[in-house]
C-alpha positions as CSV (number, residue, x, y, z in Angstrom):
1,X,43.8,-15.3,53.0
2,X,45.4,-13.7,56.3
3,X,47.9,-10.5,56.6
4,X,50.9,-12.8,57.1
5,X,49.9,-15.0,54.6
6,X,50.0,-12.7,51.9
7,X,52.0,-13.4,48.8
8,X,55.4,-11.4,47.8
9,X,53.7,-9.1,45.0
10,X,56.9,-8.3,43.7
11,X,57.6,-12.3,43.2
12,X,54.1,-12.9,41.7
13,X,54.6,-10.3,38.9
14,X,57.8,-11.0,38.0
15,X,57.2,-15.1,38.1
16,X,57.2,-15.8,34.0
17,X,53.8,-17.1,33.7
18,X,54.0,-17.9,29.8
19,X,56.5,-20.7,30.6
20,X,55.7,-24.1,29.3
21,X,55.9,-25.8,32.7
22,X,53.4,-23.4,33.8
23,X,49.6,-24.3,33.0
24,X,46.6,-22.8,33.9
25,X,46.2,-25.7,36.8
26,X,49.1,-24.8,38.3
27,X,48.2,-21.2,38.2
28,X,45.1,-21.8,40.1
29,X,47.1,-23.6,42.4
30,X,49.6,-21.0,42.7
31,X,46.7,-18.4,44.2
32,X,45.3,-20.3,46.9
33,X,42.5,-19.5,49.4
34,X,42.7,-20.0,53.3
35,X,39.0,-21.5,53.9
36,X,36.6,-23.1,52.4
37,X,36.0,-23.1,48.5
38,X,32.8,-21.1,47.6
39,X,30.5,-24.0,46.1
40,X,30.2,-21.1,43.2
41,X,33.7,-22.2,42.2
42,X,33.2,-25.7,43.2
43,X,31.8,-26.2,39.8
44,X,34.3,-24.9,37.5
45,X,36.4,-26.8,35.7
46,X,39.0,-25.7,32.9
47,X,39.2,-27.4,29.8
48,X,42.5,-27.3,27.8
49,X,42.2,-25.9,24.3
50,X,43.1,-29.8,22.7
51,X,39.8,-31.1,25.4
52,X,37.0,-31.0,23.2
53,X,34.5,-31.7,26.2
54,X,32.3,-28.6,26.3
55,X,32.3,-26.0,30.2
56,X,29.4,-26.0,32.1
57,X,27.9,-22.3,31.5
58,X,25.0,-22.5,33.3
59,X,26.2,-20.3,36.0
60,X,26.6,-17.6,33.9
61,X,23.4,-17.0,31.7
62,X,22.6,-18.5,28.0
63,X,25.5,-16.5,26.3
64,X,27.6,-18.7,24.9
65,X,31.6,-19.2,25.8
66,X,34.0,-19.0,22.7
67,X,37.1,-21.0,22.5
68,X,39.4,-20.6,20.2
69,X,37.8,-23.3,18.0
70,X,34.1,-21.4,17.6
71,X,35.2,-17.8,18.0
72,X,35.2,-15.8,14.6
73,X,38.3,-15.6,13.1
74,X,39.5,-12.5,11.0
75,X,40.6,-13.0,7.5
76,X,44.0,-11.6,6.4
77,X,43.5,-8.3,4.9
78,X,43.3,-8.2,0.6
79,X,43.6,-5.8,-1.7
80,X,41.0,-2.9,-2.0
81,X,39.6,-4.0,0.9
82,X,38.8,-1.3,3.5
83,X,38.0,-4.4,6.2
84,X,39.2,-7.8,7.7
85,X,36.0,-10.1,6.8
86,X,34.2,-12.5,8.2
87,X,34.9,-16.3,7.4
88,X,32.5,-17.7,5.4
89,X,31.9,-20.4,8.2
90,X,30.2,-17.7,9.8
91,X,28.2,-16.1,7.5
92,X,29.4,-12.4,7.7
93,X,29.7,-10.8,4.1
94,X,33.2,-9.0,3.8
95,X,33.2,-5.3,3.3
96,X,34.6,-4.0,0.1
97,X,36.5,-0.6,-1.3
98,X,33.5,-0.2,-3.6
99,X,30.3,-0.8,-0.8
100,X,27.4,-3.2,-0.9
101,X,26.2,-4.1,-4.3
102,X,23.2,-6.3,-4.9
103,X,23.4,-9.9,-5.7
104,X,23.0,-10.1,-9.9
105,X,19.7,-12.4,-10.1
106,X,20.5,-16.3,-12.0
107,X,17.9,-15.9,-14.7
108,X,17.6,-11.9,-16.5
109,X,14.2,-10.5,-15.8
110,X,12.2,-10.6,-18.8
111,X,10.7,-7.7,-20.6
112,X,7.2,-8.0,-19.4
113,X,8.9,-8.5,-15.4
114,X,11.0,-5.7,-15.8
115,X,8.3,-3.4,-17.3
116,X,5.9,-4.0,-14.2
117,X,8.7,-3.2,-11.9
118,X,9.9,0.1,-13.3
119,X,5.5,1.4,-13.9
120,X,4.9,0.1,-10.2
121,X,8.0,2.0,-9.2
122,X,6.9,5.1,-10.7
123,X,2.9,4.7,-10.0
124,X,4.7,4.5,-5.7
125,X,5.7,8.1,-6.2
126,X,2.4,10.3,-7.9
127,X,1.1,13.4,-5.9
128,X,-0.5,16.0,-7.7
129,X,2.4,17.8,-8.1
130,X,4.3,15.4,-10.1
131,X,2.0,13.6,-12.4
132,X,3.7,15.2,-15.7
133,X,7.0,14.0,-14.2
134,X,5.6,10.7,-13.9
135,X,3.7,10.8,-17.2
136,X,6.8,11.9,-19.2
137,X,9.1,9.0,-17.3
138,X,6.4,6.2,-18.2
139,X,6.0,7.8,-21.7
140,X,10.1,6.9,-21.6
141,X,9.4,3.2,-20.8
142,X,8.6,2.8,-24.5
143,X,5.0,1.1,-24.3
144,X,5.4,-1.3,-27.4
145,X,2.7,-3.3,-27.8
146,X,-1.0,-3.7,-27.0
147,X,-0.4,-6.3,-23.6
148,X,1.9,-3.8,-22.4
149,X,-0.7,-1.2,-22.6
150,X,-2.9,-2.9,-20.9
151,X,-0.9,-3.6,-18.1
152,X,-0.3,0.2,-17.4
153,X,-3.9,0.5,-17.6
154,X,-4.5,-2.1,-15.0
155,X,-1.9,-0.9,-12.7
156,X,-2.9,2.2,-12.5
157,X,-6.6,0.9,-12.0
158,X,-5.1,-1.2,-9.2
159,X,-3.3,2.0,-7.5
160,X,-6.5,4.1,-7.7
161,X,-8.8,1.5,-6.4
162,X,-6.0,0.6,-3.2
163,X,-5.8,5.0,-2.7
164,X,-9.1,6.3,-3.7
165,X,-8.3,9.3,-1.7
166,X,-5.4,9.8,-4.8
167,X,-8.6,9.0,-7.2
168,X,-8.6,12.5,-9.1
169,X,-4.6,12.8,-9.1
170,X,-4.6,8.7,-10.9
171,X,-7.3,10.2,-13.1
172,X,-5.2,13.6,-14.1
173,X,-2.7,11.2,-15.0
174,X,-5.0,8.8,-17.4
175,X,-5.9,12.0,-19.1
176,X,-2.6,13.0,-19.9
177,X,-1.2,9.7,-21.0
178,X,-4.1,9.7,-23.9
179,X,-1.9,12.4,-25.3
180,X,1.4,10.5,-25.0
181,X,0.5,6.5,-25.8
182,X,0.5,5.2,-29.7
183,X,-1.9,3.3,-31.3
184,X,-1.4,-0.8,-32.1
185,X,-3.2,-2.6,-35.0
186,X,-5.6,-5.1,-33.5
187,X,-5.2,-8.7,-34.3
188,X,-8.9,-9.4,-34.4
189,X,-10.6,-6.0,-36.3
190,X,-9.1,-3.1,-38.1
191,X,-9.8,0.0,-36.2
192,X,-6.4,0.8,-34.2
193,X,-5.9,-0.3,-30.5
194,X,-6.2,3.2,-28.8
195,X,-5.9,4.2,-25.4
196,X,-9.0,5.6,-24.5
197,X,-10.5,2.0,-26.0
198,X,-7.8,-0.2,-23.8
199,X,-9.0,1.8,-20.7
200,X,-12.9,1.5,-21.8
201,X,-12.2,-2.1,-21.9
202,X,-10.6,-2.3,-18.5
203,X,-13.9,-0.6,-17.1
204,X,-16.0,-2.6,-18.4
205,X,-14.0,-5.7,-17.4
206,X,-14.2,-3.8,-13.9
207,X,-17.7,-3.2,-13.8
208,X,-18.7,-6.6,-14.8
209,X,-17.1,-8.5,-11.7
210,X,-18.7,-5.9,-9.5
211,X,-20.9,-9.0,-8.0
212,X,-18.4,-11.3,-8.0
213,X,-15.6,-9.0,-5.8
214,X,-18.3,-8.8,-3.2
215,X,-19.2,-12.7,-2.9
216,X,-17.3,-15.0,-0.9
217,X,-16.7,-19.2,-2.3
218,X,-17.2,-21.6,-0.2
219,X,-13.6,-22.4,0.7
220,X,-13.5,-18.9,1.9
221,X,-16.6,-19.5,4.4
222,X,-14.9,-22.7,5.7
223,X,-11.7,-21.2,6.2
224,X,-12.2,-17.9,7.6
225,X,-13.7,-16.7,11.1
226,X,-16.7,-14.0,11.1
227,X,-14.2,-12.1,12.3
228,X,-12.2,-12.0,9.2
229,X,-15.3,-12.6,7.4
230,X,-16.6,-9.4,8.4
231,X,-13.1,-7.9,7.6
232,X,-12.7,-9.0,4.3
233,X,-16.4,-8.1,3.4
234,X,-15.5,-4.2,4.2
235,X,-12.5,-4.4,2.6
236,X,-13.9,-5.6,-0.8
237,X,-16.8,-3.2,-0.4
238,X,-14.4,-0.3,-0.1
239,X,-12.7,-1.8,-3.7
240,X,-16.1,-1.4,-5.0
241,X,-17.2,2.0,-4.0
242,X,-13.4,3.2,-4.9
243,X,-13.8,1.7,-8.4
244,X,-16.6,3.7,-8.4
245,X,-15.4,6.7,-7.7
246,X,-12.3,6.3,-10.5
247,X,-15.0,5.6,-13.0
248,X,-16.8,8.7,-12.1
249,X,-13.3,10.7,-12.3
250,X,-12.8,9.4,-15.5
251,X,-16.4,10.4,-16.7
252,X,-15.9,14.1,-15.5
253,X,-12.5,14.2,-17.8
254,X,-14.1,12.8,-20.8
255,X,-12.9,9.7,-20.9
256,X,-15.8,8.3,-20.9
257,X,-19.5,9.3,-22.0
258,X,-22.5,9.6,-20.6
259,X,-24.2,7.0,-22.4
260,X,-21.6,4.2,-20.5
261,X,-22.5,5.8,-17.4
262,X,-26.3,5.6,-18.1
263,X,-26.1,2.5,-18.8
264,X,-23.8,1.6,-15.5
265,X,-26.2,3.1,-13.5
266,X,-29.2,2.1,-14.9
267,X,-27.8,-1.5,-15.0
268,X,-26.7,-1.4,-11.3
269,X,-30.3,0.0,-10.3
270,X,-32.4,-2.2,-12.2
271,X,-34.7,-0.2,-13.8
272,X,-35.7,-2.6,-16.6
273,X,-36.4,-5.2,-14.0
274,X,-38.9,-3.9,-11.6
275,X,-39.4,-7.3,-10.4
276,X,-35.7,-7.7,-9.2
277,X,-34.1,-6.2,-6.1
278,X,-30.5,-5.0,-6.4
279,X,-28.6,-5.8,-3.5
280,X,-27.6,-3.2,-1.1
281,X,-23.9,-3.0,-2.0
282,X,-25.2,-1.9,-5.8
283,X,-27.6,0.4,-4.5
284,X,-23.9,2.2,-2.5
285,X,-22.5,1.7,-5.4
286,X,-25.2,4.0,-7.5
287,X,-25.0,6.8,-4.5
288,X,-21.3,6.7,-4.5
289,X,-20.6,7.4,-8.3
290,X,-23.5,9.8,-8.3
291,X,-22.4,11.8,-5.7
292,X,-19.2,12.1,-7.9
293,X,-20.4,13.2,-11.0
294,X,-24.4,13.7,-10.8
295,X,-23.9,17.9,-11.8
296,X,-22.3,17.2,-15.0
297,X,-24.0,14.0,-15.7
298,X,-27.6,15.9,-15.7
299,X,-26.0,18.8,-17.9
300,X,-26.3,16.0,-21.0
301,X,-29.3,15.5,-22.4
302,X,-28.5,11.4,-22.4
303,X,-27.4,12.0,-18.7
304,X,-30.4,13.6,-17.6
305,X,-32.7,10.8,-18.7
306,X,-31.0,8.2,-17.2
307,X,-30.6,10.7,-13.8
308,X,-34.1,10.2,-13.8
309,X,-35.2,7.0,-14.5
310,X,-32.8,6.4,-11.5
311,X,-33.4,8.4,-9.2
312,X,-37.4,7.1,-9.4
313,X,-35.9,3.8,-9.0
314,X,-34.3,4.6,-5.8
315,X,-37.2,6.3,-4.3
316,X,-38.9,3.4,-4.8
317,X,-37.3,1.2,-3.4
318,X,-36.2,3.2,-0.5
319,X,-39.7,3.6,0.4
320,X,-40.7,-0.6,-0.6
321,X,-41.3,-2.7,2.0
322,X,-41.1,-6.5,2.7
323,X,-44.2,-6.8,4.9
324,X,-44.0,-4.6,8.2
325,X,-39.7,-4.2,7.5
326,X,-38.6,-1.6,4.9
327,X,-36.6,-3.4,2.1
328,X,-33.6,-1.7,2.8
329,X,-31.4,-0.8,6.0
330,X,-31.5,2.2,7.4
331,X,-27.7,3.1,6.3
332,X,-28.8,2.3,2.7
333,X,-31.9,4.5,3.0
334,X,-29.7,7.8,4.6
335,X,-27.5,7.0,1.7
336,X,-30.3,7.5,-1.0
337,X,-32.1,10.1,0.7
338,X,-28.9,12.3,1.1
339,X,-28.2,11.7,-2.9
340,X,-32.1,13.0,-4.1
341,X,-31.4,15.8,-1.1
342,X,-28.1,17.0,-3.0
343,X,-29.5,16.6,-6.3
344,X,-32.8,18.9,-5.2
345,X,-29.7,21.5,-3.6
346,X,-29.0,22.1,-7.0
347,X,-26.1,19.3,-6.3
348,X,-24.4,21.6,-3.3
349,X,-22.9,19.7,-1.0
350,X,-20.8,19.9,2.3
351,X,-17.5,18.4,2.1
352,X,-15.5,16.8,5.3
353,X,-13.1,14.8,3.5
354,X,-11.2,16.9,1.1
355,X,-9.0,15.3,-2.2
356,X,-5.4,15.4,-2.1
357,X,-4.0,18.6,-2.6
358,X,-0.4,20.3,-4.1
359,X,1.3,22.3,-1.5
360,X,0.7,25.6,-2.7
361,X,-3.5,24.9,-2.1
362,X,-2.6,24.0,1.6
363,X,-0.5,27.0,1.7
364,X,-3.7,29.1,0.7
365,X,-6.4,27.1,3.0
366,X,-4.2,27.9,5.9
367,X,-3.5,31.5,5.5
368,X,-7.2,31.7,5.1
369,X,-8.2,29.6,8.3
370,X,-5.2,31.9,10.3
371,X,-7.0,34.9,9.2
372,X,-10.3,33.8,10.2
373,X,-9.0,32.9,13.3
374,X,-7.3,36.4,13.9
375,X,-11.1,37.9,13.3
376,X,-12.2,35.6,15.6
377,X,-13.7,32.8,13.9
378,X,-13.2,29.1,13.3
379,X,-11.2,28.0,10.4
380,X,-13.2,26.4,7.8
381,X,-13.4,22.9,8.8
382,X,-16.2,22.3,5.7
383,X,-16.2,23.0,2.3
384,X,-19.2,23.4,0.1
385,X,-18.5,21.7,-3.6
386,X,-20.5,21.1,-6.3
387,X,-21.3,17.4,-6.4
388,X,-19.9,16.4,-9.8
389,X,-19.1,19.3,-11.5
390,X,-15.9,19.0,-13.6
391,X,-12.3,19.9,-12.8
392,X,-11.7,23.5,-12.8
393,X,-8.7,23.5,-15.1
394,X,-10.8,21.4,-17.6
395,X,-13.1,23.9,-18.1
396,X,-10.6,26.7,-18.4
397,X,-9.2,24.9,-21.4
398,X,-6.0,23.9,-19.9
């Protein structure tokens, strides 16, 4: 558009645009170009608001155009309402004076449902320094009968096995519970349902399908990759060897006695079948638990015996042989020879991997590694525990 062409401004802005013999044609007739038409606006085309035939966006990215047929449209404001909503057309939920509540569900949860909720919800939150917290609040859930009982039991069991660094605090928490849980009348015999005999029968029922946690079906060959084979394998190992280790925790807070463990370990080793090899996962399993609980287990009388009988077992078959190939791996033999090391140390062992601990024992390790530090040694990166001995506050009587 030239100088001398130029529109009167003053006549443009005070032409009444709104008028209903002017329409949005005639206004892009009214501001015309000297030249050619870029072939950018070549394309356009305006569509009245009664054309339903849809405008050709493609010059101007993937975001779609709103008329005034798909654009949102506000809702008129109601009472104790703090915003305009959404229509429902559109999906938005509308604000309310009194915030987001959650949807009531159709059908009530049932007491069993609702039960598992509120222990899972309270299992999510143990540390060590609130398990009499949590004891006392599931104490409060009112455990009424014996299936209920059990399914604390086996929750817990399932939070131990998933967190087996957490395995001491989860068993600090079973042996306070003992104290707090009531006895049922069983259906089938007359001795009362306790807790100490709901949570031996949960071990048991544990220990039994140690072999069959570890083996895979056949659908489960066919349908996953070595990959995921190999995956799942470790995964269900570590179940194993934590499950283990929870026994063991329970054992040193006399929950259980050392004639189960004998037998668990005597079972696992097969010592009254010296004609059958235990597989290697069993043999971990024997090192693991142990390795947990091997100083108090040889303090018993009952314990000792058994100690012994396996630990010949596993020398044996450490040093056994399958023609010019030892029996065993080489990770399985470390494993049994560091277990008869530690037991010949008197059960001393050095520690990299400490348990959970409350605040105030961090506090302490670290004021003690910043004052070795300031004498010019290392913090303590190691400690050196008795393998199995029992928790410190147990034997003060606490």
């Amino acid at each position: 558009m030239t100088a001398s062409a130029a529109p009167d401004v003053k006549k443009v802005a005070s032409f009444d645009f709104s008028g209903p013999q002017f329409s949005r044609g005639a206004m892009l007739q009214f501001c015309k170009f000297d030249g050619d038409v870029p072939s950018e606006l070549q394309t356009m085309k305006v569509v009245d608001e009664e054309d339903d035939e849809p405008s050709d966006r493609a010059l101007f990215g993937t975001f779609p155009i709103m008329n005034s047929r798909s654009s949102p449209k506000l809702s008129p404001k109601k009472a104790g309402q703090d915003f305009f909503s959404w229509s429902p057309k559109v999906g938005v939920i509308a604000s309310s004076a009194a915030g987001w509540k959650p949807a009531t569900p159709k059908t009530p949860l049932s007491r069993s449902d609702r039960l598992r909720r509120d222990l899972k919800s309270l299992l999510n939150k143990v540390c060590p320094e609130n398990v009499l917290i949590i004891v006392e609040r599931i104490a409060n859930a009112e455990i009424g009968t014996v299936e209920e009982l059990e399914l604390l039991i086996s929750l817990i069991f399932e939070k131990a096995l998933a967190e087996p660094h957490y395995s001491e605090t989860y068993a600090d928490m079973i042996f306070t519970l003992k104290d707090w849980m009531p006895e049922f009348p069983s259906a089938t015999t007359g001795k009362p349902v306790t807790f100490r005999a709901a949570l031996i029968n949960t071990c048991q029922h544990e220990f039994e399908a140690l072999s069959s946690t570890l083996a895979f079906d056949a659908e489960e060959l066919a349908r996953l990759d070595p990959d995921e084979i190999a995956f799942e394998k470790k995964k269900k190992k570590g179940r194993v060897l934590a499950n283990m280790k929870f026994i063991g925790q329970l054992f040193l807070r006399e929950m259980l006695n050392a004639k189960i463990i004998g037998s668990v370990i005597q079972d696992l080793a097969k010592c009254n079948q010296a004609d059958t090899i235990p597989e290697e996962p069993m043999v971990e399993c024997i090192c693991e638990l142990l390795t947990n609980i091997g100083y108090t287990l040889e303090s018993s009388p009952i314990g000792k015996s058994a100690l012994t009988s396996v630990c010949s077992r596993l020398q044996e078959l450490k040093n056994r042989r399958d023609g010019s190939k030892f029996l065993f791996s080489k990770r399985i033999q470390f494993a049994i020879q560091d277990l008869l090391e530690i037991r010949a140390a008197a059960w001393t062992k050095k520690s990299f991997k400490t348990s959970a601990k409350t605040k105030e024992e961090i506090r302490v390790q670290q004021e003690r590694d910043i004052a070795a530090q300031a004498r010019g040694r290392q913090g303590q990166e190691v400690e050196v525990q008795i393998a199995g001995a029992k928790p410190l506050w147990l034997n003060s009587g606490c």
